[in-house]
C-alpha positions as CSV (number, residue, x, y, z in Angstrom):
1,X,0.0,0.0,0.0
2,X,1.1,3.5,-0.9
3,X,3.3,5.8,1.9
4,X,0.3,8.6,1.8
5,X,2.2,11.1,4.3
6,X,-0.2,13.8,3.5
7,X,-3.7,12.4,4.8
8,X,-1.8,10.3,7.3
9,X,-3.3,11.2,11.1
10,X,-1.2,8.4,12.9
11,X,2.2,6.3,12.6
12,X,2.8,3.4,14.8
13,X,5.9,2.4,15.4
14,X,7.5,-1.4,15.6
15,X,11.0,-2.3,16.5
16,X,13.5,-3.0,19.2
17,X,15.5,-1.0,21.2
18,X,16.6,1.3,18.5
19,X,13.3,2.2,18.0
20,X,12.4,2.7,21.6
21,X,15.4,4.9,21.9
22,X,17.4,3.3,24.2
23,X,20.3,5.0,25.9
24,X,18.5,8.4,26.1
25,X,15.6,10.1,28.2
26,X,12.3,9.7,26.1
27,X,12.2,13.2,25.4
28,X,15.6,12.7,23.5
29,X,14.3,9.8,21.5
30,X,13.7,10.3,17.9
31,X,10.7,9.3,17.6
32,X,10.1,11.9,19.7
33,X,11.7,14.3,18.3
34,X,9.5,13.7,15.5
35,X,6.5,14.7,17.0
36,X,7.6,17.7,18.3
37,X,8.2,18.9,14.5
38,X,5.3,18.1,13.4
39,X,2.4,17.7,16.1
40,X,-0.1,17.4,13.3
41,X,0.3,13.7,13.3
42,X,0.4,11.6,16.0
43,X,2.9,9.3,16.8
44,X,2.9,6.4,18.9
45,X,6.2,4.7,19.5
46,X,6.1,0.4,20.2
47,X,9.8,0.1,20.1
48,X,10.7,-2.9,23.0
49,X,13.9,-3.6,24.1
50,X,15.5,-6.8,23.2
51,X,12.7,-7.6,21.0
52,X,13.4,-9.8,18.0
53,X,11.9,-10.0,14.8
54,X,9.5,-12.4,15.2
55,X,8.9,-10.5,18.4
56,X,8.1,-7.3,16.3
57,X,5.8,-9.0,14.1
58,X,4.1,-10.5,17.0
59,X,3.4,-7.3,18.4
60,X,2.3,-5.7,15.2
61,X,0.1,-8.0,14.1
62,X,-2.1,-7.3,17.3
63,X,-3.2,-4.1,15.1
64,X,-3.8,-5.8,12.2
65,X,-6.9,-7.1,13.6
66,X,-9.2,-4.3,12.7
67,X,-9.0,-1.2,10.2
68,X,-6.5,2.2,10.7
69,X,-7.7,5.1,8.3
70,X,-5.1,7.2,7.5
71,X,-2.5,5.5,9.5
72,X,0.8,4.1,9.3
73,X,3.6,1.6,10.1
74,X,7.2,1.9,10.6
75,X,9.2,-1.5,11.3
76,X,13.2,-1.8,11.8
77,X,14.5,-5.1,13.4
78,X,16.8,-7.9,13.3
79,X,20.2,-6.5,15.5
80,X,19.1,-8.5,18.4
81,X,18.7,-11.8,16.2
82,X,22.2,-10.8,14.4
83,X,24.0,-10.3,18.1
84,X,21.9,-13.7,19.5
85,X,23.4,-16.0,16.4
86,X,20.6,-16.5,14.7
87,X,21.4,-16.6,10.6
88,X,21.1,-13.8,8.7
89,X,19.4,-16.2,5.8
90,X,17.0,-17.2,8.5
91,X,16.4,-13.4,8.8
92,X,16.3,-12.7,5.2
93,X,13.7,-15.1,4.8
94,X,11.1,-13.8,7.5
95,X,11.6,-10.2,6.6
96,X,10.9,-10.9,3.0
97,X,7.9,-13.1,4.3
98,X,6.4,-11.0,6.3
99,X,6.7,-7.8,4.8
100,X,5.5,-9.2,1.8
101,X,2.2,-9.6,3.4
102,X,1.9,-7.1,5.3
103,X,2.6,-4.3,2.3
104,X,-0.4,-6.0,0.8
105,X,-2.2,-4.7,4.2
106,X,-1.2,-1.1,5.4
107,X,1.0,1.2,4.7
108,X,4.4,0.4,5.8
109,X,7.6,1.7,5.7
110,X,10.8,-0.6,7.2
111,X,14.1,1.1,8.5
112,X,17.6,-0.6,8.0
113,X,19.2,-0.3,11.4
114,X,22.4,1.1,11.4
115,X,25.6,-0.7,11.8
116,X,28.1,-1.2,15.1
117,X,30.8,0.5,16.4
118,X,34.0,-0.8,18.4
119,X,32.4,0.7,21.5
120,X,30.0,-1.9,21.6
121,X,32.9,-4.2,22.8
122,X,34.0,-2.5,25.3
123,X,30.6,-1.9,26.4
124,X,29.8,-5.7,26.7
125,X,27.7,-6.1,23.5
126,X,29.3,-8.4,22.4
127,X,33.2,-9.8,22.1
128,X,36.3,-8.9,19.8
129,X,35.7,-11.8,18.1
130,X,32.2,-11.6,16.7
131,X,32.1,-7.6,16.2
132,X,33.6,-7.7,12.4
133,X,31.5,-11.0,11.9
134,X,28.0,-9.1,13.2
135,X,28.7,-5.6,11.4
136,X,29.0,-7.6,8.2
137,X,26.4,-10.1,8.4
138,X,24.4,-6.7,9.8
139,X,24.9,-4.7,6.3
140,X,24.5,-7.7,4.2
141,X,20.7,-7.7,5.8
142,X,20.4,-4.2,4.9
143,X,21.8,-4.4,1.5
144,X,18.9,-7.2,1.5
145,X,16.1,-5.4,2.9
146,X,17.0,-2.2,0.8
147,X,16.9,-4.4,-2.4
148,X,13.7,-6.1,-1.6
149,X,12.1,-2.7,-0.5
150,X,12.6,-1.8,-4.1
151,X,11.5,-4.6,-5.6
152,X,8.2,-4.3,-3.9
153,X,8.1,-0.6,-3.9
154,X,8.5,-0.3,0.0
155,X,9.5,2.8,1.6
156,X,12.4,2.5,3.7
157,X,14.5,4.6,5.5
158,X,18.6,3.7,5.3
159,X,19.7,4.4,9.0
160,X,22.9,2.1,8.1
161,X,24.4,4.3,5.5
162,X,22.6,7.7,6.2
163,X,23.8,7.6,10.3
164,X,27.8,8.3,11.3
165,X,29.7,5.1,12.2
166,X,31.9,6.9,14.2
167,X,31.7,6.4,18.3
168,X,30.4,10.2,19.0
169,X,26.7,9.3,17.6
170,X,26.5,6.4,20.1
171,X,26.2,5.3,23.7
172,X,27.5,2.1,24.0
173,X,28.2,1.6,20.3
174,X,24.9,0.0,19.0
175,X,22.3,2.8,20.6
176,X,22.8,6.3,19.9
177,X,23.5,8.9,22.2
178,X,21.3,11.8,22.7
179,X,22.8,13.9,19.4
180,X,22.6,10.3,18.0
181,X,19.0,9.8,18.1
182,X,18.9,13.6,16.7
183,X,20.4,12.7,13.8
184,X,18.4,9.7,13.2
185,X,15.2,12.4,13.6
186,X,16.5,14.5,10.7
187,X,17.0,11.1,8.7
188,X,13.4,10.3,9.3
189,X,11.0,13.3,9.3
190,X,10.7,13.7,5.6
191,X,9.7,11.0,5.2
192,X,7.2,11.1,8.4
193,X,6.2,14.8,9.0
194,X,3.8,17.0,6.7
């Protein structure tokens, strides 16, 4: 279904901790920060920490139930399944599922989380050893999710190329800080304000 910002009233929002803004007050999220450029529209954030994608899904299909006018849905997931071990194929394959159906159902648009920093080892993300190993398998998803999202004329929003791999924009080296989760706001509202 078509991306119709300009009669849009409401856009939920699915995803983990990224999307929840971890790491920052909620005033600082950027979700958040959204709203407060453009209070025509309101925004409701279901961003869970930890959450997985099949987690994500989970949760979003509980709207799916009955009928949204003029609303929208934002999904980013999968750096929780990449940092647990589970295969990136094994992700491929439910985004590209799921999406698939659910573009046939509301409006969606899907965000490609952004990719890892050293920090995140010292922070106790994760070890040495599986950093480079994560980051890749992390932009080969994107590089996925962006071609399928084309294919199937899904908007999506690029956080993985657009947002600064460089330890300033983030907390602990996965989340981003406070000017982090700014810059991921000016990313996002053209594509989510009027």
């Amino acid at each position: 279904m078509d991306w119709d910002i300009q009669n849009a009233n409401s856009i939920h929002f699915f995803g983990d901790s990224l999307t929840a803004g971890y790491g920052t007050l909620p005033q600082y999220g950027w979700i958040y920060q959204i709203s407060r450029r453009c209070p025509a529209i309101q925004y409701y954030n279901h961003g869970l920490c930890g959450a997985g994608l099949e987690d994500i899904f989970d949760s979003l299909s509980l709207f799916l139930s009955s009928p949204h006018e003029n609303t929208l849905f934002f999904m980013m997931g999968g750096t929780n399944d990449i940092l647990s071990g589970i295969r990136v194929t094994h992700l491929e394959k439910m985004m590209l599922s799921e999406i698939n159906k659910l573009n046939k159902k509301i409006p969606l648009c899907i965000g490609i989380p952004p990719l890892m920093t050293p920090l995140s080892i010292t922070t106790g993300w994760q070890t040495h050893f599986a950093f480079t190993k994560n980051n890749k398998y992390l932009k080969d998803y994107g590089s996925f999710l962006k071609a399928n999202c084309i294919d199937l004329d899904i908007l999506f929003i690029d956080f993985s190329t657009a947002f600064p791999l460089d330890n300033a924009w983030y907390s602990d080296g996965i989340h981003p800080n406070e000017k982090g989760y700014s810059k991921f706001a000016d990313i996002a509202t053209p594509y989510m304000s009027i």
